[in-house]
KOLTIMAR-623778 format. One record per atom (N, C-alpha, C): atom name; x, y, z. Coordinates in nm, 4 decimals, padded with zeros to 6 digits, always signed. Example, Ala and Ser with C-alpha at 12.3 -4.5 7.8 and 13.67 -1.06 7.14 Angstrom:
! KOLTIMAR-623778
 atome     east    north       up
     N +01.3190 -00.5690 +00.7800
    CA +01.2300 -00.4500 +00.7800
     C +01.3200 -00.3300 +00.7800
     N +01.2850 -00.2250 +00.7080
    CA +01.3670 -00.1060 +00.7140
     C +01.2900 +00.0030 +00.7870
This chain:
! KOLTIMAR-623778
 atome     east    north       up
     N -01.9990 -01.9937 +02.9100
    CA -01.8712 -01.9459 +02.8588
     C -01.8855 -01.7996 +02.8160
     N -01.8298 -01.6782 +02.8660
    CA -01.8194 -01.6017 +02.8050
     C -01.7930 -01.5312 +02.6852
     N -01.8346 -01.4803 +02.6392
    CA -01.7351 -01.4138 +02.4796
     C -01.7330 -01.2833 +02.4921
     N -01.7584 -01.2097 +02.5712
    CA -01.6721 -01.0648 +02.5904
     C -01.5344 -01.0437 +02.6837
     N -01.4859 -00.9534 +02.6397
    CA -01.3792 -01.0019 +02.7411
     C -01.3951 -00.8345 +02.7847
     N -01.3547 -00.8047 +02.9457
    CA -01.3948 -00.6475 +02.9647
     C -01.2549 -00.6034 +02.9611
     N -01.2603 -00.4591 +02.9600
    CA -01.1042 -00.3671 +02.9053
     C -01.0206 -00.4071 +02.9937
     N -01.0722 -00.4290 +03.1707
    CA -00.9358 -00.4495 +03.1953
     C -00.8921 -00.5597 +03.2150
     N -00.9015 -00.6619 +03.1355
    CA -00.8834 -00.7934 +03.1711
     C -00.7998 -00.8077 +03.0226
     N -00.8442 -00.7419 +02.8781
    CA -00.7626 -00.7179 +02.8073
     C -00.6501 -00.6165 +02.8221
     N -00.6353 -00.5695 +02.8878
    CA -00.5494 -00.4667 +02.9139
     C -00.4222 -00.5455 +03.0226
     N -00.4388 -00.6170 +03.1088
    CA -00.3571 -00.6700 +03.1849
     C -00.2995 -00.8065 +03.0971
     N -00.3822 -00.8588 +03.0190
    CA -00.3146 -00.9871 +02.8962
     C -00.2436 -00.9396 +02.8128
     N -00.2530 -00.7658 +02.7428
    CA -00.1665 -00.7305 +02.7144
     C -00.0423 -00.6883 +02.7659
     N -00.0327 -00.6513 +02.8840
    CA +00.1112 -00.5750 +02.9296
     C +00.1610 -00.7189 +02.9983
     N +00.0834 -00.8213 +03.0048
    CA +00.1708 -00.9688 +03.0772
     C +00.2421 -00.9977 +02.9628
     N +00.1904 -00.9822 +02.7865
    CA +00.2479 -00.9870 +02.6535
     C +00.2805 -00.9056 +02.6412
     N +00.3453 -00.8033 +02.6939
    CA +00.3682 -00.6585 +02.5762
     C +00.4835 -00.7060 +02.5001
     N +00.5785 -00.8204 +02.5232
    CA +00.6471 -00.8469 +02.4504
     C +00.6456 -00.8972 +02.2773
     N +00.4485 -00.9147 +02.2394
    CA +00.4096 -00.9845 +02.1207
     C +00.3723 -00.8498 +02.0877
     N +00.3780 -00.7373 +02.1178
    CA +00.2964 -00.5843 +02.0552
     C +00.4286 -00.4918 +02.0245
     N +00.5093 -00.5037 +01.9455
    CA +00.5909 -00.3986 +01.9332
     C +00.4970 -00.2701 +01.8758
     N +00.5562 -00.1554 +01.9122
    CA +00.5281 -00.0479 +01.8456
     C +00.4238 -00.0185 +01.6912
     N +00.4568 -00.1580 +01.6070
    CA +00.3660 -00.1260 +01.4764
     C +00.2655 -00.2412 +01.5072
     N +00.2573 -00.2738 +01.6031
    CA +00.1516 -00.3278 +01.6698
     C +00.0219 -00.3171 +01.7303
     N +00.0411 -00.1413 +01.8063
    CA -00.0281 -00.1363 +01.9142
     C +00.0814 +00.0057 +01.9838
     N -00.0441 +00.0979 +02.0305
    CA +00.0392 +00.2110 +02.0766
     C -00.0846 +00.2302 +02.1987
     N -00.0225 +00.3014 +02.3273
    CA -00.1025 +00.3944 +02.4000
     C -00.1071 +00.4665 +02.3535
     N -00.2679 +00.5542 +02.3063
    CA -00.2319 +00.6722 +02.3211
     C -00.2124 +00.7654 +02.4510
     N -00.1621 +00.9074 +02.4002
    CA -00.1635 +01.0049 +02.4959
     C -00.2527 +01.0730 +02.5171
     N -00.1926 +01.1941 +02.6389
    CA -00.2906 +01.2343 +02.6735
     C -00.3571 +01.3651 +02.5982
     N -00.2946 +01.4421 +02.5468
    CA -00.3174 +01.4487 +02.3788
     C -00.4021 +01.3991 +02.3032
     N -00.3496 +01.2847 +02.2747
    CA -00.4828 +01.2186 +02.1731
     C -00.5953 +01.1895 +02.2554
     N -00.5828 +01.1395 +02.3787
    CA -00.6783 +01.1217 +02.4337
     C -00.8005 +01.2265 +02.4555
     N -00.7376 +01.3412 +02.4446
    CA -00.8268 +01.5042 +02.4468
     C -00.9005 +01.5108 +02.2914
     N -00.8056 +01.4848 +02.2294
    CA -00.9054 +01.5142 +02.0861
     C -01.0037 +01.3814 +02.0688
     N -00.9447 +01.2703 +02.1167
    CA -01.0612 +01.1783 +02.0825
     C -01.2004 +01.2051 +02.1996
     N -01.1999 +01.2149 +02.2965
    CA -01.2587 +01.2841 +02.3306
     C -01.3780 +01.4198 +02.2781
     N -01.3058 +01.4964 +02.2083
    CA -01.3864 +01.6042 +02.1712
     C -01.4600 +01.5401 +02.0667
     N -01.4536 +01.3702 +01.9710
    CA -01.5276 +01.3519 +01.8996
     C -01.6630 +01.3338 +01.9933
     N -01.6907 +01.3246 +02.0458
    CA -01.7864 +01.2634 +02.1343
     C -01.8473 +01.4185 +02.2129
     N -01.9946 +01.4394 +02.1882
    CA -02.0874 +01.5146 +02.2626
     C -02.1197 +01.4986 +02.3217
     N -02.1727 +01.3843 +02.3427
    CA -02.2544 +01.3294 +02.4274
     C -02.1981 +01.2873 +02.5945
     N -02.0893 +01.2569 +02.6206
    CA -02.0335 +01.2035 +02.7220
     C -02.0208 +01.2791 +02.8597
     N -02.0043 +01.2422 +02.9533
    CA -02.0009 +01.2881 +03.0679
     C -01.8445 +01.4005 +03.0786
     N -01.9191 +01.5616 +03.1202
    CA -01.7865 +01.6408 +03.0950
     C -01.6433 +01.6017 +03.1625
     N -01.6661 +01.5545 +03.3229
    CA -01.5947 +01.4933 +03.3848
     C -01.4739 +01.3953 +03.3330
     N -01.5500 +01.3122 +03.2966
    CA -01.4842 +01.1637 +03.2433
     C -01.4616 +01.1472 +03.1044
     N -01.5768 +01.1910 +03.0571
    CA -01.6094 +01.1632 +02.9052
     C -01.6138 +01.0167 +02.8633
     N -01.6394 +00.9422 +02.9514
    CA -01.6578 +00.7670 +02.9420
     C -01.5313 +00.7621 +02.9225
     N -01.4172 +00.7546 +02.9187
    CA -01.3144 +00.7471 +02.9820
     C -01.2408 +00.8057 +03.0778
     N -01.1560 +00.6978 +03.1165
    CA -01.0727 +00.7839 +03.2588
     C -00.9416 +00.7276 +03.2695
     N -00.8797 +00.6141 +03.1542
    CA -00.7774 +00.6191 +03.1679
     C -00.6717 +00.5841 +03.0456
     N -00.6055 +00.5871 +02.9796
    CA -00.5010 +00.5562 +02.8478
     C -00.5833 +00.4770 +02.7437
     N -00.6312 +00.4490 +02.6829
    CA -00.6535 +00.2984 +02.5867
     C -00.5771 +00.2931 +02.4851
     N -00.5423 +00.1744 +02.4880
    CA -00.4693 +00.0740 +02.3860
     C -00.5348 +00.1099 +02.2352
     N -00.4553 +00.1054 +02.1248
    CA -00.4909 +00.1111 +01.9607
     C -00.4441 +00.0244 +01.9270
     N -00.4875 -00.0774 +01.8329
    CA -00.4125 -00.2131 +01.8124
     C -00.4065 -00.1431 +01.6017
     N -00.3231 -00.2092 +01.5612
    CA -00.3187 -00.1793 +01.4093
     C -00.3569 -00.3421 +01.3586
     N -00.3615 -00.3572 +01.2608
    CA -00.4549 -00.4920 +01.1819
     C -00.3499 -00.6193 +01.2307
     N -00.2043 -00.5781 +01.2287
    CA -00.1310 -00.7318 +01.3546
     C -00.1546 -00.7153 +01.4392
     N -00.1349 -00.6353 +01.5244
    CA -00.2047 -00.6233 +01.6361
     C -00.3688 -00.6647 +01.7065
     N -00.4021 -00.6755 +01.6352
    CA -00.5606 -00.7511 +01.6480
     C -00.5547 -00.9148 +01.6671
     N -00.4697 -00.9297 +01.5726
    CA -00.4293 -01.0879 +01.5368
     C -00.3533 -01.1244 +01.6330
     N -00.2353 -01.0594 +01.6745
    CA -00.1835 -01.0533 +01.7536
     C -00.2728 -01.1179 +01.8726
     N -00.3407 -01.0357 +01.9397
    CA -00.4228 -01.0300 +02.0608
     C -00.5256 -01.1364 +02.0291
     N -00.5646 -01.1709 +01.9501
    CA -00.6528 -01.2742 +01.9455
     C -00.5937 -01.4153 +01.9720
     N -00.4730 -01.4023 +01.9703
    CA -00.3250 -01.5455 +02.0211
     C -00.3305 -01.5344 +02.1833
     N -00.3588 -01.3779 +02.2264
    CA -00.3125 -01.3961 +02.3626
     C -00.4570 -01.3853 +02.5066
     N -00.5682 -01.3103 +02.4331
    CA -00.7054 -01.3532 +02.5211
     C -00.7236 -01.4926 +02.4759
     N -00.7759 -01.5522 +02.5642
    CA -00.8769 -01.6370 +02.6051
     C -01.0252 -01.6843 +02.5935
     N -01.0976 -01.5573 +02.5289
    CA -01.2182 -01.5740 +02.4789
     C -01.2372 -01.6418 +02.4043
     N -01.3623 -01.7072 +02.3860
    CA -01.4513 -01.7888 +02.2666
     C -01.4248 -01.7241 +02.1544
     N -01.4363 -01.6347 +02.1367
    CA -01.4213 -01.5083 +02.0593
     C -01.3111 -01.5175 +01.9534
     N -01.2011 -01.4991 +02.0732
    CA -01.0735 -01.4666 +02.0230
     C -00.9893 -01.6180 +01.9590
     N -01.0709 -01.7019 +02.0350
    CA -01.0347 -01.8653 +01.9583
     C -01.0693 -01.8580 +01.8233
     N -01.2368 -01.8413 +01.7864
    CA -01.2905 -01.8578 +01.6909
     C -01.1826 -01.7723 +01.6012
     N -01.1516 -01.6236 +01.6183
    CA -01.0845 -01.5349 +01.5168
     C -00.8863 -01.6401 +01.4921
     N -00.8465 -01.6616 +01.6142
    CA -00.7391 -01.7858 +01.5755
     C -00.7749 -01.8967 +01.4799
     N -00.8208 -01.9327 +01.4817
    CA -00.9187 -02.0512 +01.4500
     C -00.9473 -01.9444 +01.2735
     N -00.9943 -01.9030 +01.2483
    CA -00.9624 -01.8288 +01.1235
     C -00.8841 -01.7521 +01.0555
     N -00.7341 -01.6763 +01.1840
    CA -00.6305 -01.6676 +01.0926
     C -00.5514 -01.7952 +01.0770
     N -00.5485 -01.9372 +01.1151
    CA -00.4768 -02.0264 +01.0666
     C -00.5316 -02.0741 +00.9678
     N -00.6487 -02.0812 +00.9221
    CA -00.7201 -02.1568 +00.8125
     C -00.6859 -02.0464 +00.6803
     N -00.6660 -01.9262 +00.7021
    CA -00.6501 -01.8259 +00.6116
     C -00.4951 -01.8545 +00.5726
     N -00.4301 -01.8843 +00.6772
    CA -00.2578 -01.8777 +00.6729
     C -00.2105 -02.0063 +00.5542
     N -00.3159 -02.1468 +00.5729
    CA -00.3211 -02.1999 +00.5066
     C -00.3859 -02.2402 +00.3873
     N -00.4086 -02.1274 +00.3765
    CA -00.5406 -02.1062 +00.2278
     C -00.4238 -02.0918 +00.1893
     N -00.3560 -01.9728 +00.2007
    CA -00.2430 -01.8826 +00.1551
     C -00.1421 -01.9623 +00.1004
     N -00.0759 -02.0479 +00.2045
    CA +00.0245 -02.1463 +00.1558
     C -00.0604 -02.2246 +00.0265
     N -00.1558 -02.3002 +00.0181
    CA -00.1828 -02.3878 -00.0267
     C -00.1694 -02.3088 -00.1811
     N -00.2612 -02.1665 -00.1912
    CA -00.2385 -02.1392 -00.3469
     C -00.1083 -02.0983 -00.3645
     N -00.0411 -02.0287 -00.3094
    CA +00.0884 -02.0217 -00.3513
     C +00.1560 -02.1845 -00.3999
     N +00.1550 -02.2625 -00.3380
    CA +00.1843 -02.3926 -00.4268
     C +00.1464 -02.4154 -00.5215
     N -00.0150 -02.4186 -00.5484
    CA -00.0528 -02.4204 -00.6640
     C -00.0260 -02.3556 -00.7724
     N -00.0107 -02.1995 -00.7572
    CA +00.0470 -02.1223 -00.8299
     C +00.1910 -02.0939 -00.8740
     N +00.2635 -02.1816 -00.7822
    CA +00.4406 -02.1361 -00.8075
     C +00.4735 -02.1423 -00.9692
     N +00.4156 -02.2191 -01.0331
    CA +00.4805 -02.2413 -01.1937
     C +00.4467 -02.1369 -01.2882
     N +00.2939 -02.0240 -01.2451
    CA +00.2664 -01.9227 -01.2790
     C +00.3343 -01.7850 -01.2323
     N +00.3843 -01.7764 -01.0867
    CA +00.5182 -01.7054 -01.0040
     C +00.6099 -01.7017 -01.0963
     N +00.6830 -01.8175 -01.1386
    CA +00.8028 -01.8517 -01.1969
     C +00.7839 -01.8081 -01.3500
     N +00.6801 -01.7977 -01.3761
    CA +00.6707 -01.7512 -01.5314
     C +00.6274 -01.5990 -01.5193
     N +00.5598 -01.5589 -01.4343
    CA +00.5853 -01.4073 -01.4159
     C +00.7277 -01.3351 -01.4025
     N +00.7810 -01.4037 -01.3217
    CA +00.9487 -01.3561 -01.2801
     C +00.9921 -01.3772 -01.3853
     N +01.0089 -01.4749 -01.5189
    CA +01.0437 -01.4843 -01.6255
     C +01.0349 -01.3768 -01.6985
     N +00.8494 -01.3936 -01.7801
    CA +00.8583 -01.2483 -01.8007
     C +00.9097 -01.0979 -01.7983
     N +00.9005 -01.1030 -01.6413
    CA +00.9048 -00.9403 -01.5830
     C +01.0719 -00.9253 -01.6192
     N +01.1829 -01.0620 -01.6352
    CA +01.3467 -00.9997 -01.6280
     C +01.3306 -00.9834 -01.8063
     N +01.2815 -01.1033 -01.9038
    CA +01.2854 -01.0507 -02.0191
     C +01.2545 -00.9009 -02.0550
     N +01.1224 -00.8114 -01.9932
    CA +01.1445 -00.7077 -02.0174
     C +01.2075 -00.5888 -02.0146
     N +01.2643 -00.6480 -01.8596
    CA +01.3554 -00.5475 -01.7846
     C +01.4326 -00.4577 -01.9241
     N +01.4945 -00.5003 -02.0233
    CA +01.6035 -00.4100 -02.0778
     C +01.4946 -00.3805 -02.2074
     N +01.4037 -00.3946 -02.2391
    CA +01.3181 -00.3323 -02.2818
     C +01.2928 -00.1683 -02.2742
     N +01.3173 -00.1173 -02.1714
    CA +01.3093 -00.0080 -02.1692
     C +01.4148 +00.1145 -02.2236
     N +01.5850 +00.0960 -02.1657
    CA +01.6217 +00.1503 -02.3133
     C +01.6295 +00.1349 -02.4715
     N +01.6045 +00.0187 -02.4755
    CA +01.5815 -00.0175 -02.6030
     C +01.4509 +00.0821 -02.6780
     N +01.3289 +00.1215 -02.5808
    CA +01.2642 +00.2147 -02.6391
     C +01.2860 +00.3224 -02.6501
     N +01.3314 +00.3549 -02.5209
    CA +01.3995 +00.5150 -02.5513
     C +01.4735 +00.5267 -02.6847
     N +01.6286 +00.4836 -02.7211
    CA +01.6173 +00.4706 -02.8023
     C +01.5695 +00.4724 -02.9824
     N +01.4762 +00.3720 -02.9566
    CA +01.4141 +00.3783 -03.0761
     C +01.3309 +00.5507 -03.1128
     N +01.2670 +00.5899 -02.9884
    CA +01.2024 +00.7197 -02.9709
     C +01.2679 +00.8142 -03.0277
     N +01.4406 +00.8213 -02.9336
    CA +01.5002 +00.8970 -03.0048
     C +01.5550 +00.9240 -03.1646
     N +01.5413 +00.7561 -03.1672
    CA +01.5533 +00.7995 -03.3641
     C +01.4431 +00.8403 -03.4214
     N +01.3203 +00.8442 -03.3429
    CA +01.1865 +00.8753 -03.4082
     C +01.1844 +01.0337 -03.4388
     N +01.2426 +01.0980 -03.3261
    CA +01.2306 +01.2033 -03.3045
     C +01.3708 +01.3173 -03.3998
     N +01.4362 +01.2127 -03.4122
    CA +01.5362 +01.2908 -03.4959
     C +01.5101 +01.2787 -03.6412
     N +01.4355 +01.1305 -03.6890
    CA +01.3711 +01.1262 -03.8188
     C +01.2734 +01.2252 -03.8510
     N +01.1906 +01.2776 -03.7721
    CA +01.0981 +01.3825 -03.7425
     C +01.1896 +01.5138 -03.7657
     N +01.2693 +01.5550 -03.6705
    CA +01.3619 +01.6751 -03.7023
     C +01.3981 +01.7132 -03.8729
     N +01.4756 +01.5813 -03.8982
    CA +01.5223 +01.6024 -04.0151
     C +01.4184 +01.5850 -04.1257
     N +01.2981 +01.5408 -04.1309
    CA +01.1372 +01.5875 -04.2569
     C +01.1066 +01.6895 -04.2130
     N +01.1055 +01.7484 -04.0927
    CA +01.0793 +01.9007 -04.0845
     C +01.1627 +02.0320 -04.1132
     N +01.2928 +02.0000 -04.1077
    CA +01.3969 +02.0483 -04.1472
     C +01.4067 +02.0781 -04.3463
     N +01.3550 +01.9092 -04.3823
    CA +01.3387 +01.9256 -04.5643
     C +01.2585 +02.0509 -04.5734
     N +01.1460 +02.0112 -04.4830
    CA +01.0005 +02.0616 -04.5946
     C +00.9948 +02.2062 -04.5044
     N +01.1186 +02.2105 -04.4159
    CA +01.1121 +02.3886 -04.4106
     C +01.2104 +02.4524 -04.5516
     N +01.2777 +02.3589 -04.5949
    CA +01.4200 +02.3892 -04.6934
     C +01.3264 +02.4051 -04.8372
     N +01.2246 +02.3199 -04.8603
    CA +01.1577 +02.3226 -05.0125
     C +01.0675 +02.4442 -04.9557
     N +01.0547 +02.4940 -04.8702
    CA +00.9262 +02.6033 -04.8657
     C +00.9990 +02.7298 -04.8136
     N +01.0997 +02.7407 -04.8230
    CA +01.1663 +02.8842 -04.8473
     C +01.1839 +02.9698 -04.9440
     N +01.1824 +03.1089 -04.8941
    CA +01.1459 +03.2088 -04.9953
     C +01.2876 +03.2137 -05.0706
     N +01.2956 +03.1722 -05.1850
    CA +01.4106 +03.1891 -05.2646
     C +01.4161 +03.3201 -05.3193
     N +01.5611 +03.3366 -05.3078
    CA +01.5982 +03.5155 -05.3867
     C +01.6992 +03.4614 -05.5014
     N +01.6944 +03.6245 -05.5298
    CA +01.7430 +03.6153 -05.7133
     C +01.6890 +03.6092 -05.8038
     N +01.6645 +03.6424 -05.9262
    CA +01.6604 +03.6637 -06.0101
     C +01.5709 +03.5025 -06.1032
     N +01.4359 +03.5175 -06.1211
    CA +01.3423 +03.3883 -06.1322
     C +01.2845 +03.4515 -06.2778
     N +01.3266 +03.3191 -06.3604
    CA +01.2267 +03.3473 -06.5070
     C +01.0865 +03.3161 -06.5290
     N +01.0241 +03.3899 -06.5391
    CA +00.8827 +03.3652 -06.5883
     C +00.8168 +03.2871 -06.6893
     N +00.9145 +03.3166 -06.7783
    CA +00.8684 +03.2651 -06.9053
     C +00.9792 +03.1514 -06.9761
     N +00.9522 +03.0112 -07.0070
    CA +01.0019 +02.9301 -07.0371
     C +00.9935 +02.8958 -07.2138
     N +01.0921 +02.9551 -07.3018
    CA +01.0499 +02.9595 -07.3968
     C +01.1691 +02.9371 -07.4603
């Protein structure tokens, strides 16, 4: 049984599917990118540069994706572990819904929490104004006429 699968055998399972790869899936690049990816590479043949024609970029669905639509040992085994993951997933979310439901609780009680602080801030800040306002009023230079002597 094999477990590699070669490019163009993935490459033709994809365009028989291109209907499971939308765009945030999986892009050709161009020939453009294909030039700069290229220049990462020193080593390669100037000609070709170990490539010679478009390749496929898959993004993290896209992987998953493609592992639904080859045929490899490979690509079973990785199926074969996003369903067991899919149902990890479900399973704690069940377990957890009554902790969900008390978060969402939480999170609306606070919701109006927040002008309520502003608010309060702003009276902080005007209580502040007005003790700084006194103790500029008791520490002013008074004029007129001041007795010295209390007798």
């Amino acid at each position: 049984m094999k477990t590699a699968v070669e490019t163009k055998q993935l490459k033709r399972a994809v365009r028989r599917n291109i209907s499971r790869f939308p765009s945030d899936f999986m892009f050709e690049l161009n020939e453009g990118e294909l030039k700069d990816w290229r220049c990462q590479f020193g080593t390669s043949n100037r000609e070709t540069m170990g490539l010679r024609i478009l390749p496929f970029s898959f993004t993290e669905q896209g992987v998953l994706m493609l592992a639904s639509v080859l045929k490899s040992e490979r690509a079973v085994q990785v199926n074969i572990q996003i369903v067991r993951v899919f149902i990890k997933m479900q399973e704690l979310l069940m377990n957890h819904k009554e902790y969900i439901g008390k978060i969402k609780q939480f999170e609306e009680k606070l919701s109006g929490y927040d002008e309520k602080i502003q608010v309060i801030f702003e009276y902080l800040k005007q209580l502040e104004q007005s003790k700084q306002e006194e103790v500029e009023f008791k520490d002013r230079k008074r004029i007129g006429f001041s007795r010295t002597d209390e007798t």
